[in-house]
N, C-alpha and C positions, 0 to 999 in steps of 0.2 A: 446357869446363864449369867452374862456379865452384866453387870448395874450401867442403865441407862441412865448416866448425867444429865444430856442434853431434856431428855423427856421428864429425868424427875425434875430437873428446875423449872420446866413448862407446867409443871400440876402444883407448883408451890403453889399459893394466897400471894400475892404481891401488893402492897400500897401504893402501887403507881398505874393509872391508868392508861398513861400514856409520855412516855418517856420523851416524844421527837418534840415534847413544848417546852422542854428542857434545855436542846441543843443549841449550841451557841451559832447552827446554821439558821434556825427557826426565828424569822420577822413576823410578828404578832399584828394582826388587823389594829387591835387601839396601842398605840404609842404613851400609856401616862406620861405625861410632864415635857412633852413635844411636842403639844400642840403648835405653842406661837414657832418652833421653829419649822415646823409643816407648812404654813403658815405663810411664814416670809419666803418660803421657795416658791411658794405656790404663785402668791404674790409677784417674784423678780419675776419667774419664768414662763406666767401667762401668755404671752405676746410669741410662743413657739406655738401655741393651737392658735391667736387668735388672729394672727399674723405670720402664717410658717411661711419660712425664708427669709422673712423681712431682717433677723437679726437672730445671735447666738447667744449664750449669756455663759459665761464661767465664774464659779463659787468656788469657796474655800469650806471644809465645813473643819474645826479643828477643834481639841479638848481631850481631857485624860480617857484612858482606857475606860471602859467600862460607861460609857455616857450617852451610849445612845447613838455614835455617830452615822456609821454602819447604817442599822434598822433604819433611821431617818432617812439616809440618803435610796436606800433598797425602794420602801414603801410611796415614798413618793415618786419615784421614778417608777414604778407598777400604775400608782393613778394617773398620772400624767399622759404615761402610755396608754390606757384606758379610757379618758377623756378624746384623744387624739384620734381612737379608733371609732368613739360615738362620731366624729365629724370627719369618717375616710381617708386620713393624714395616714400615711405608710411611718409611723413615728417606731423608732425601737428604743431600748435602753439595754446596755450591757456593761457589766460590773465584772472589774479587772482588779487581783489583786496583785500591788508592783512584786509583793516578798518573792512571791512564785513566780511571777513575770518579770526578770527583773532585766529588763534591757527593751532599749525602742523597738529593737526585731520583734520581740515575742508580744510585747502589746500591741502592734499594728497587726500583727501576723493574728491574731486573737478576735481581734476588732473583722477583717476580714472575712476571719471564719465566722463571724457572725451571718455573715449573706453568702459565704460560699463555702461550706463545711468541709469538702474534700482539697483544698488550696492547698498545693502543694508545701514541707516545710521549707526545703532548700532551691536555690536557686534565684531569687529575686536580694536586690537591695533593699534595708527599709525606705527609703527613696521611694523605689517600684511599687511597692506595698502601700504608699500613702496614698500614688497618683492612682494604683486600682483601686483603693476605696473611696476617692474623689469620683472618679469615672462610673464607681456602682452606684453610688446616692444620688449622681445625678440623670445619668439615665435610666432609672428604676425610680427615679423621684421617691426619696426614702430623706428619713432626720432620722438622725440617731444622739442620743445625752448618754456619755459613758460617764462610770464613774469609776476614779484611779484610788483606788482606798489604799493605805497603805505609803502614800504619797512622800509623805515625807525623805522616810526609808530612800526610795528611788532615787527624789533629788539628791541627799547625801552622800549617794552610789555616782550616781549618772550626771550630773547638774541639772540643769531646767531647760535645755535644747530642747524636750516634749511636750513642753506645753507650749514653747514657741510655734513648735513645727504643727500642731494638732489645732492655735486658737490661728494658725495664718492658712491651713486649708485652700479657700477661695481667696486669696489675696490677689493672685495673678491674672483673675476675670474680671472683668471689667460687669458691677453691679451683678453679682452672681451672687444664687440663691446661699444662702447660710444653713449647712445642713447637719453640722457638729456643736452641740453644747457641752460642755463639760462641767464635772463636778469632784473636786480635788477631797478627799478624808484623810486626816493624820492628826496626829496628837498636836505636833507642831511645825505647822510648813513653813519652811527656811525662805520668805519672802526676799532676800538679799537681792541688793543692786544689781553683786559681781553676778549673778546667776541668771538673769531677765534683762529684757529691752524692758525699756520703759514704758513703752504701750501694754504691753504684760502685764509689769508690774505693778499698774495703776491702775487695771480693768482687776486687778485679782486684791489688791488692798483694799479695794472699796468694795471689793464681797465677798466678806470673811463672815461667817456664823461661829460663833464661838462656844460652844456646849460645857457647862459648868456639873460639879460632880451633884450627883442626888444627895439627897439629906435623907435622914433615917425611915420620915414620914412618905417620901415619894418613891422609896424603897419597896417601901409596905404595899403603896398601892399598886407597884411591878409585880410581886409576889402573888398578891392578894389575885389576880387575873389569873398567871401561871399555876398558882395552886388550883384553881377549879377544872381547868384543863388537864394537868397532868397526872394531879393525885384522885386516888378514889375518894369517895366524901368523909369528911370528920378524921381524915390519917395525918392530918397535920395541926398541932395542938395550938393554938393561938400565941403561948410561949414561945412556943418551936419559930414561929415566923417572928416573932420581936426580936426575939437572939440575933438570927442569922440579921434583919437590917441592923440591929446596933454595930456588931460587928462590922458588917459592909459599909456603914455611914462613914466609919475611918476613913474608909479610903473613896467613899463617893461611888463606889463601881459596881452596877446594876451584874455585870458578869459575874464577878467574884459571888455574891450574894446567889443566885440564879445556882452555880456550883455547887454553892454551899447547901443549899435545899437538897438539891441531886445527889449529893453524897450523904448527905442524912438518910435522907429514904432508901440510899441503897444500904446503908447501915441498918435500919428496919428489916429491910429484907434479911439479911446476911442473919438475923438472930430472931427471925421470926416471928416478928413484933408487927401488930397491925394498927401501932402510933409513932409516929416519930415524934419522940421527946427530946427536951433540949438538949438532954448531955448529948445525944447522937451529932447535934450542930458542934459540940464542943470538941470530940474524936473528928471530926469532918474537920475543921478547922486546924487543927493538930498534922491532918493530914493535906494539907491544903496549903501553898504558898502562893497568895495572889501576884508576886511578879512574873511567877514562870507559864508566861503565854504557850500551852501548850501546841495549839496552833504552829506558832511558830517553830518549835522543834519538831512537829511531825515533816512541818513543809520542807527542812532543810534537807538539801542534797546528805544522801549517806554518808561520803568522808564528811564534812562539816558537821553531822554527829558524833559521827569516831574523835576527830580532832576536840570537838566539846566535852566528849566525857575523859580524855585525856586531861585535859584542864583543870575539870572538875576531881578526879583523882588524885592528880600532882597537888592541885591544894590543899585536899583535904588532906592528904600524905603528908603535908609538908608544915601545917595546921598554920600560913602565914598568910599574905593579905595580897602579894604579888608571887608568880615564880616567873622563872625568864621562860621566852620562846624557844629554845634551846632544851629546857627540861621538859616542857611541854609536846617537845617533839620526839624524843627517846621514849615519852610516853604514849604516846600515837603510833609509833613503831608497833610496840609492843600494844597496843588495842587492836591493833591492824591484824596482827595475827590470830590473836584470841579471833576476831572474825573472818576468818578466810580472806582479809583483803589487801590489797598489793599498798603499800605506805609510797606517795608520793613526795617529791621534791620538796627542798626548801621553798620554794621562789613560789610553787604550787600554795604550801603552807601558809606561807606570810596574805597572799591573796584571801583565804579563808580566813586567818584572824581578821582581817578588814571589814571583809563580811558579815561576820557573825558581831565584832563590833558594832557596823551600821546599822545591826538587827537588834541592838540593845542588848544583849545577850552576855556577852563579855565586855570588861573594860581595860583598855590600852592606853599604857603610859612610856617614856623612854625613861632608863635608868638613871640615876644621878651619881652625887658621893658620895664614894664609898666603894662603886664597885670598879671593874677594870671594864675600859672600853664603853662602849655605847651597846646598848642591847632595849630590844621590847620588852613588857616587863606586863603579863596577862593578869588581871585580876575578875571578882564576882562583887558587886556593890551593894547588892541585894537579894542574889539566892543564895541562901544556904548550900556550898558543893557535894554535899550527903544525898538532900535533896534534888538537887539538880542531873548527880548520879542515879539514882531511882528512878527520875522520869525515863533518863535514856537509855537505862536498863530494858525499862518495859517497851522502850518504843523499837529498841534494835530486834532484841527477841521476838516482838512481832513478828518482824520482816525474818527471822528464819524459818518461823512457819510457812 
């Protein structure tokens, strides 16, 4: 009879109770170290329950990776929502991320589906799309506070024509109720002149929450919750959690640190250890580059993978710090086949470096002295391309299963 895998890793002993307090989808009831910024939202945004219609309010919430922004913006828009419904207010909240949405179509079209889930995809302008969801909030008497995470990314892409067109809504009624708040997340949104009217960009400069990185100690206390939730008791050695915040304090980022647990303890498992000890944080670490949002590579359209690990090959092939768009694409050829798929255009091409540039992902320079002619010239600033090959190894192979 054949050896049951799936059944025999289901009768191992595991050190984790519960893994989903791990994922980087999972927003935690207590927030350490966000309080005061819970806080001032609560604070700006009171006068939507205490006064709904009377006025709308748009934030910025901005700061590095790993800080919290996210989880803040989630959790308060859950209370807020909850509050609104002790006192019968049709209040909603919906969280759009730009990477995946990355154009005014698919955000309005998103926002829509919030109140009418079968809406068709084609066929309307975003135009059409704004004035249905003006026309649904207001005779269904509904508020809604999205939040655009992600934000930055977009503006970079798109300019800032979406927060124009989303904070002007009711502009053309006359004292008409205000039935959209908005709430903007990025590391660092491009506040610029050229991109905003000035009523925009005076209503969003003067509410900016700015989230600064954790220190090793507020690290601890992140940990110190997610340990009781996810691990079984006493499987994580008091060691074990000082490592991984010291480590994490580098770089300030509650995620990375969160990872670094998670891959400890599946290293426990893997050797059938019912403690995770520190050198396990140290193999985890080893195995672990905090720039590479993996998020972010799962999200990317398919060629934009192919064309990334192209990159990442040519460099490492190439063992140098730039190679041209041109070798990058001989490369992508040849990836395209190893995966059954058709290799698209230049012009196709050069769109996707843009992309995956604006995603932080890759970095884009034009050539100088030295060489002939003008060309783009693709480089990595901070993944290792070994590493960056590895993730999209594992993530393409997925999708052949």
């Amino acid at each position: 009879m054949p050896r049951d895998y799936v059944e025999d890793e289901l009768s191992r002993r595991s050190v984790f109770k519960s893994e989903h307090y791990l994922s980087i989808d999972y927003v935690p009831e207590n927030l350490p170290h966000r309080e005061s910024e819970l806080r001032a939202l609560a604070q700006n945004f009171k006068t939507l329950i205490t006064s709904p219609g009377r006025t709308s309010q748009k934030f910025i919430i901005e700061g590095p990776v790993g800080t919290g922004k996210t989880a803040v913006a989630k959790r308060f828009a859950e209370q807020i929502v909850q509050a609104a419904q002790r006192r019968d207010i049709r209040f909603h909240k919906l969280h759009i991320n730009c990477r995946v949405n990355k154009s005014a179509y698919l955000v309005y079209l998103k926002i829509l589906r919030q109140f009418k889930p079968k809406f068709p995809r084609r066929g309307h302008s975003p135009e059409e799309l704004l004035q249905i969801i003006v026309e649904i909030l207001e005779t269904e008497d509904r508020y809604l506070l999205l939040i655009l995470d992600e934000l930055d990314y977009f503006i970079k892409q798109k300019g800032g024509d979406i927060l124009y067109n989303l904070t002007r809504l009711m502009d053309d009624q006359l004292n008409a109720q205000q039935r959209l708040s908005m709430i903007g997340v990025g590391r660092h949104i491009p506040l610029d002149s050229n991109l905003f009217d000035h009523s925009t960009l005076s209503t969003l400069q003067r509410n900016i929450i700015r989230f600064e990185k954790y220190t090793a100690s507020e690290l601890n206390d992140i940990l110190a919750e997610r340990n009781k939730m996810a691990f079984v008791e006493r499987a994580v050695m008091p060691e074990t959690l000082q490592l991984v915040c010291e480590i994490a304090s580098e770089r300030g980022d509650a995620r990375y640190a969160i990872e670094l647990l998670w891959r400890a303890g599946k290293q426990a498992d893997s050797l059938e250890s019912s403690v995770i000890i520190p050198d396990y944080v140290r193999k985890a670490k080893a195995d672990t580059h905090p720039e590479i949002r993996k998020e972010v590579l799962e999200s990317l359209p398919r060629h934009n993978q192919l064309l990334l690990l192209a990159a990442a090959r040519k460099l490492k092939e190439g063992q140098s710090a730039y190679v041209t768009i041109g070798e990058v694409e001989e490369m992508y050829r040849s990836v395209c086949e190893e995966y059954n798929s058709e290799s698209r255009a230049h012009t196709q091409v050069w769109e996707w470096v843009q992309d995956l540039n604006a995603h932080g992902v890759i970095d884009t320079k034009r050539s100088g002295v030295g060489q002939r002619g003008q060309t783009t010239l693709l480089g990595l600033s901070d993944i290792p391309a070994d590493l960056l090959e590895q993730y999209l190894l594992g993530i393409l192979d997925r999708g052949r299963l």
